[in-house]
Each structure stands twice: as C-alpha cells, then as structure tokens.
C-alpha positions, 0 to 999 in steps of 0.5 A: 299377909303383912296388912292382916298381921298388922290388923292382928297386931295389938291397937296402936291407936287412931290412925292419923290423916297421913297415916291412913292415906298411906296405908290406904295406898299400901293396900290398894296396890298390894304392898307392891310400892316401896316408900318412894313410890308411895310418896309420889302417890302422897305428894299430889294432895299434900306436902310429904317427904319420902322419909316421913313416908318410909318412917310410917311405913316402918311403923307399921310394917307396910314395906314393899312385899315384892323384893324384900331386902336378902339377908344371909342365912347364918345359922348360930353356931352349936359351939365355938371352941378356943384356938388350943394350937395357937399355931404350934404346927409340930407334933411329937407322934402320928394322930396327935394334931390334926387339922381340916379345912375346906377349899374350892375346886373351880377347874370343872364344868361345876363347882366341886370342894375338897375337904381334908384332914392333915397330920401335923407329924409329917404332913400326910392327908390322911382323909379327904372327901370331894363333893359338890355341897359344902354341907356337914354331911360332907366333913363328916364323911370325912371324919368318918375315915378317922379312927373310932377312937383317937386321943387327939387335937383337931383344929379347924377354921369357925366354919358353920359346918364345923360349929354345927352340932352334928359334927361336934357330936361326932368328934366328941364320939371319936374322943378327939378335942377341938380348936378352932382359928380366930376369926378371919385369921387363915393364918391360924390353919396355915398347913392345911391352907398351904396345902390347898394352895399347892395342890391347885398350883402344881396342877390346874394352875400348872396344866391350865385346867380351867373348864375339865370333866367332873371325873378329871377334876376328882382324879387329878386330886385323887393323883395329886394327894396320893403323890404328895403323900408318897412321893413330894419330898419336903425340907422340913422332912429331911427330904422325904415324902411324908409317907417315907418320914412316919415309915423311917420313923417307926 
C-alpha cells in the first residue's frame, strides 16, 4: 500500500540509478526490510552507506511496513482551563471547591480505578466510581452523583478524560466552573492525591492485599471511604470526622 501511494504520489522526477535499485529491492520483498537491510542487499554491486539508504527510503516513503515505529494516541485535548485554585485548599461553605482525580487499584486479579470528588470544606468524598476503564464514560458517572445544579470550582488534573469534550459539556451543564493543574504538578491536586494515598496505605498496604477478588477490591474501597467519611478524625477538623464537621457546622 505505501509503493501505490507513492505512485499516486505528484511526479518528483527521474528516479536516480540508486534510488531505482533501492526501490526495487523495497518492492520485491514487500516493504519488509528496514534500511539496514536493504543496504546490505545494496552494497554488493556498489559502495552505499546505510544512511544514504535510509534517507532515500524517507524520500519516498519506502520504510519497512512490518513493525512500524508506535506512537502514543494522545487526543487534543477540547479545552484546558487556568488552574483557578492555585492550591487554596480551604472553603468557606459545602460545594464550593471540589476536586477530582483518578488513582490505580493494583491490589486484584485486574487492574481497577477509582475515581473521586472530594469536598475541600471538610474533606468528604461525595461521589466515587470503581471500574475497570479509565475512559469518560467513567468521570462522568462520577459527575453525575453531583447535584443538577451547582455553583461551584471544580479542580482537576489535564487528564484527556477531563479535557475531553463530553466531560466540559457536562460541567457546563451543572453551572460548575473548571480549573485544571499545571502540568506535571500533582502537587497542584494534593487533597485528592492524599486521599488516594491513604486509602491504599491504611488497607491494601496495611493488610498485604496484593492479589484479591475483584468483589474484595470494591468492597474495601466502598468500607474504606464510607469510613473516612464518617469515622476518621482529622486535626484540621477539630478532631472530627468529616461527616461530623459539616453536621456541627449546620
């Protein structure tokens, strides 16, 4: 397919002794050879160097065909919003800065991921997805658990499933306002990151669980956030439960 493209291709003029010689070995072994190969083929009747081979190969798109070099498929993002937090991890009222991110569950016998929305008020997970694709169909079940309509920030990392149009569509929907963290700057989402990190530690880490059912996995999460947001105290919170802090506050 890549010899008829090039014939398509508009005329770049004569083809020059070598360059036929090579594009005839190209096409005799079906695009099968990369440039070593075909300079070794080469070499025998004339002086060549591999690197004028492969640069003639470039020319004209005679690379091998077989194990073409992988690329990662990274879709262009919709839309990349400012980082409007700027790490003022504190709110003044409930549903006013959310944040949301996405961890690894490793512990069972295939990979599973969490992902969560954390209320920077007191800290509460107020919605959570398990499943086994990272795709947007996964944050967006997640962003469903919100209220219809909410006048809040929501902060999370540039993660395609959150750039992607879908997701921003379906914030826009709920009136919520994004901000997003720079760049390879975890830091800039660090409740959420912390929050990952304690639920792994205080369970799988803590009880060695490192190759469990698919139904223990989800049911430790499930038990490990309902008690982190009714039961684990925090210093920050006046030594209280999350749950407790937003009651006592009301």
């Amino acid at each position: 397919s890549t010899y008829y493209r090039w014939v398509q291709r508009p005329c770049l003029g004569e083809l020059t002794e070598l360059e036929a010689a090579i594009q005839r070995v190209c096409v005799e072994n079906k695009f099968r050879y990369g440039y070593r190969k075909v300079a070794a083929l080469i070499t025998p009747s004339r002086k060549v160097s591999k690197n004028t081979v492969q640069r003639i190969m470039q020319k004209y798109h005679w690379n091998c065909r077989v194990k073409p070099k992988k690329h990662r498929k990274v879709g262009t993002p919709y839309k990349v919003y400012e980082n409007k937090l700027n790490r003022e991890f504190t709110a003044e009222a409930p549903l006013k800065k959310l944040v949301t991110d996405i961890t690894y569950l490793p512990f069972g016998q295939k990979l599973l991921y969490l992902s969560s929305i954390m209320d920077l008020y007191n800290g509460e997970i107020i919605a959570y997805t398990i499943g086994d694709k990272q795709d947007t169909s996964f944050v967006l079940d997640t962003l469903d658990q919100l209220p219809d309509t909410l006048d809040c920030l929501l902060h999370s990392d540039q993660g395609s499933v959150y750039t992607s149009y879908d997701y921003q569509e379906q914030v826009k929907t709920k009136g919520i306002t994004m901000s997003m963290s720079r760049k390879g700057t975890p830091s800039d989402n660090a409740c959420i990151e912390s929050f990952h990190a304690s639920l792994k530690s205080e369970t799988f880490y803590l009880d060695e669980l490192t190759n469990e059912p698919t139904s223990i996995v989800i049911e430790t999460v499930k038990e490990y956030i309902t008690y982190y947001n009714e039961q684990r105290i925090q210093q920050k919170l006046g030594y209280r439960s999350p749950v407790e802090y937003r009651e006592s506050a009301a």
